[in-house]
N, C-alpha and C positions, 0 to 999 in steps of 0.2 A: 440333212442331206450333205451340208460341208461335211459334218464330222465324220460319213461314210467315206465320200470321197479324200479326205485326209487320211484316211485310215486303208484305202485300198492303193492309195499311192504311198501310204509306206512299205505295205507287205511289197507292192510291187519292187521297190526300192532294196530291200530285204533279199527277195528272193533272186534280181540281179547279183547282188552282191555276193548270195550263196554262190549262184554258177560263174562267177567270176573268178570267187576263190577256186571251186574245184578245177576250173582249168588251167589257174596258175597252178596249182601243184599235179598237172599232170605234165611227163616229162616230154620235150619232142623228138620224134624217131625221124630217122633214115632209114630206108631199106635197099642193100645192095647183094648180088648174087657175092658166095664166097669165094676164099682164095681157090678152093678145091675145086669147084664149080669152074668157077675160068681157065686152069691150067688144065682141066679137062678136055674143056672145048679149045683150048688152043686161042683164050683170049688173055693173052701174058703179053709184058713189054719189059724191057730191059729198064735200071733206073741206074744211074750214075752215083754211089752213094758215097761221096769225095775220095772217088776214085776207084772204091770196090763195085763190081757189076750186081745186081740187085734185081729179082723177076719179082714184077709187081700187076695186078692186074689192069688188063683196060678194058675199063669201063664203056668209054664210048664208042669201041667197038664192040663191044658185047650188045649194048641197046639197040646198034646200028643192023648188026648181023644176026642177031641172034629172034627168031620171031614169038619166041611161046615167053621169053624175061619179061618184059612190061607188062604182059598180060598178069603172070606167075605174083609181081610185086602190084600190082594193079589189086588182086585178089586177095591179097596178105596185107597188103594195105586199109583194105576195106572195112576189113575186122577190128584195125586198132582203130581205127575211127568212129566205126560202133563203137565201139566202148569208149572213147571220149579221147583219145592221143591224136593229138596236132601229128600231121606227118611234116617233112620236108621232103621235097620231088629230088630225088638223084640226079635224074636222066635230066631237068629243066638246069638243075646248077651245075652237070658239065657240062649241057651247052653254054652258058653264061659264062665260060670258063676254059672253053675249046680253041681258042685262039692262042690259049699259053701252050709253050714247049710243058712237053710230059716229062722233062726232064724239071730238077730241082731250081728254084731260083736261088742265086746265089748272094749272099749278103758275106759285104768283109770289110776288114778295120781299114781304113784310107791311109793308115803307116803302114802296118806289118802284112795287108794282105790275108789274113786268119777268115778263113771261111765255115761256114753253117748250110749245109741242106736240107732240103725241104719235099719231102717225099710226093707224090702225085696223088695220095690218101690222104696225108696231110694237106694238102691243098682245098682237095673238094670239103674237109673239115670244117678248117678255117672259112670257106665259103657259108657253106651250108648252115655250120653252128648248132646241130642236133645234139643234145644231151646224150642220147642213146645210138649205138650203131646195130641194124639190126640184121643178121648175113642168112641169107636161105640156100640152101643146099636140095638137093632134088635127083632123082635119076627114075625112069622107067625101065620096067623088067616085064617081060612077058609069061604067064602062067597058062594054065589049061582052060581057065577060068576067066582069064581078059586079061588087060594091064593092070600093074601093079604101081603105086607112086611109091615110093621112099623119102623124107624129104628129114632134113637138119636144120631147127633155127635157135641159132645164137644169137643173145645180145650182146655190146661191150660198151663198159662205157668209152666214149670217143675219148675224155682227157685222159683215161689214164689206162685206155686199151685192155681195163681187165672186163675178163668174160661174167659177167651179172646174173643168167639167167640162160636156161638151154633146155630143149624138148627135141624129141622125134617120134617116128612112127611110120607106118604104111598104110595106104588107103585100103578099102578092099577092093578087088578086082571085080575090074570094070572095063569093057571096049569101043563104047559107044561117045561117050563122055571127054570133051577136049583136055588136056592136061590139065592146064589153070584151072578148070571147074573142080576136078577129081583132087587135084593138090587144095587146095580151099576147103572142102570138103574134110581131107584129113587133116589138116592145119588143126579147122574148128575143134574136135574134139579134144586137140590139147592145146587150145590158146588161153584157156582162164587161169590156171596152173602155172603157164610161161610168162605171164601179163602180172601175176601178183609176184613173181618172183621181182619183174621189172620194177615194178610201184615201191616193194620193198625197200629196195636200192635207193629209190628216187628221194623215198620218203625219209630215210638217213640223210642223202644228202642235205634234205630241208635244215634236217635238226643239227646234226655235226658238221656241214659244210662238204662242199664240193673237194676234191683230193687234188692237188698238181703238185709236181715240183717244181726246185727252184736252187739250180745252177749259180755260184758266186766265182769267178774267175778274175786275174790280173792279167794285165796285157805285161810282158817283159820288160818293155821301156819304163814300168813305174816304176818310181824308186819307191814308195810304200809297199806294202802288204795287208796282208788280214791281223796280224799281231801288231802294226804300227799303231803305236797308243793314240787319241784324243779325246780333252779332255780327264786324260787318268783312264782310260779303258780303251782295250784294243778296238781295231773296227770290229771283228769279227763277234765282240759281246756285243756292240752296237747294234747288230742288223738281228742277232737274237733277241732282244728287249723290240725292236719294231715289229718282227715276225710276233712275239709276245701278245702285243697290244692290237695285230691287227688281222691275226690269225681267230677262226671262229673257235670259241673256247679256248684259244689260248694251244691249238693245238697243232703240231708241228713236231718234226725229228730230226736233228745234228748226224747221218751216218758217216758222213767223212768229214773232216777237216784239218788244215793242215795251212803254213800262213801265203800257199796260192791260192787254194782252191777250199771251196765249203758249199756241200750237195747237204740240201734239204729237202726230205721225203715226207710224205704224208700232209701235205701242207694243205689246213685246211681253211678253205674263204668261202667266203658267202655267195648266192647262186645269183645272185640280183643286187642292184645297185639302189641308191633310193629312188628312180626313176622305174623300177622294175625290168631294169633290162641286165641282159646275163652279163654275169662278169665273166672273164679266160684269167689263164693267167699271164698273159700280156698286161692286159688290165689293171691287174691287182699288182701286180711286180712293177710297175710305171709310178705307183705308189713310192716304192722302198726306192725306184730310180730319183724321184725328187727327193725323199730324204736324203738319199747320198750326195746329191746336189748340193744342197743347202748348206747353210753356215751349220756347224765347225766344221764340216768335212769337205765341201767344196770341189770335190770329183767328179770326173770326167767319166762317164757312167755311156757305156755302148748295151742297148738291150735288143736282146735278141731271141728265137720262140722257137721250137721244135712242135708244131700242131696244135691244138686250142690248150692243153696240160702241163707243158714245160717253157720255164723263161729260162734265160742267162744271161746273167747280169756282169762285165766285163769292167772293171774298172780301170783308170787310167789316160786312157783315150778313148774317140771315138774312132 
């Protein structure tokens, strides 16, 4: 009787652990209506973007005003859940989030003044922390036949805003049936197709690492640069040989440099820490900010983040 019971608390133990895994390596979504959807409906706002004017959607007037969206994402939500993806609620984290100006917050060096903004997308980003962004599109047309849905959904990934994965189609005509039902309806027949496109994606990230970049800049007043030698090597082979060792695989790209400035693209880090929680690359770039701290180089390291995917890292001062 023990040896049963020892034996059905391990399968028990087992098979936690299976559904444990599979939901660590499913990605977590957002779902927001898109740019083209809001600028439709006349749900736009101006963004201040250091100084250029910038129409960027708002969102919480869209949830506010708008009555068939919650329902729409309510419905499209439903489906990834069936199938096993963690959502994150939009509409719960810009209320959590409603009390900030929808303008950029501003971060800047305490000598020179040098500022960084921060988009109102970027915001709910960095709140939220979805893996995945996922934008629904939508319009009704009227036939002989009843209403017609049309609907568009894209994913992206949030760090590095590229598009992953895309579907559409029209429901068939119908007049009886409230939108959200009808749009759900058409959704269904092409969400498994749209869904493995996503897992694809996701499932790369597992193996070769999440993508960001990563900004190296000097503030003026330094009197070093990226070619100033220590140790017998400039900085800028220094922060290569870190990127090296702490990149996944080793894997990372030099497209500019020059001895102000050095943009690294494709820079690839791991999705979780040993704690299992996501890295950004705020995170990972906080990394190369204490090595530049440290002995030999002992710099004055200002780090700074354009949305969960880009750091920049300013040396010289804070």
């Amino acid at each position: 009787m023990k040896h049963k019971t020892s034996l059905y608390a391990t399968l028990l133990l087992s098979l936690l652990a299976i559904n444990a895994l599979a939901q660590a390596n499913k990605p977590t979504i957002m779902i927001l209506p898109s740019d083209n959807w809001c600028e439709q409906r006349y749900f736009m706002s101006e963004f201040d973007n250091q100084g250029t004017k910038q129409k960027v959607p708002n969102y919480k007037q869209a949830f506010q005003e708008d009555t068939e969206l919650a329902q729409v994402i309510s419905k499209i939500g439903s489906l990834m859940i069936d199938r096993g993806y963690p959502l994150k609620d939009a509409e719960q984290e810009l209320k959590a989030i409603e009390a900030r100006t929808a303008e950029a917050n501003m971060t800047s060096s305490t000598t020179s003044g040098s500022s960084l903004s921060e988009s109102p997308l970027d915001k709910l980003k960095n709140k939220a922390k979805a893996d995945i962004l996922i934008q629904i599109w939508w319009k009704v047309s009227k036939t002989d036949n009843g209403r017609v849905v049309s609907f568009v959904l894209e994913a992206f990934d949030t760090y590095t805003s590229k598009r992953i994965a895309a579907s559409s189609g029209n429901s068939t005509p119908n007049s009886t049936d409230i939108i959200p039902e009808v749009l759900q309806s058409a959704v269904l027949s092409n969400i498994d197709p749209f869904i493995n496109q996503v897992q694809m994606h996701f499932d790369d990230m597992l193996k070769n690492g999440r993508e960001i970049v990563i900004t190296i800049r000097k503030w003026d007043s330094w009197d070093n640069d990226l070619e100033t030698e220590i140790d017998g090597e400039e900085v800028g082979e220094h922060i290569r040989e870190w990127l090296q060792k702490a990149t996944v695989q080793g894997k990372y790209s030099v497209s500019d440099q020059t001895e102000n400035r050095m943009f690294c693209e494709q820079v690839r880090i791991p999705l979780y820490d040993a704690n299992n929680n996501a890295i950004d690359a705020r995170q990972f770039a906080k990394g190369l900010q204490k090595h530049l701290k440290a002995a030999p180089f002992n710099f004055e390291v200002k780090l700074m983040t354009r949305g969960l995917g880009e750091a920049i890292l300013v040396l010289g001062e804070k």
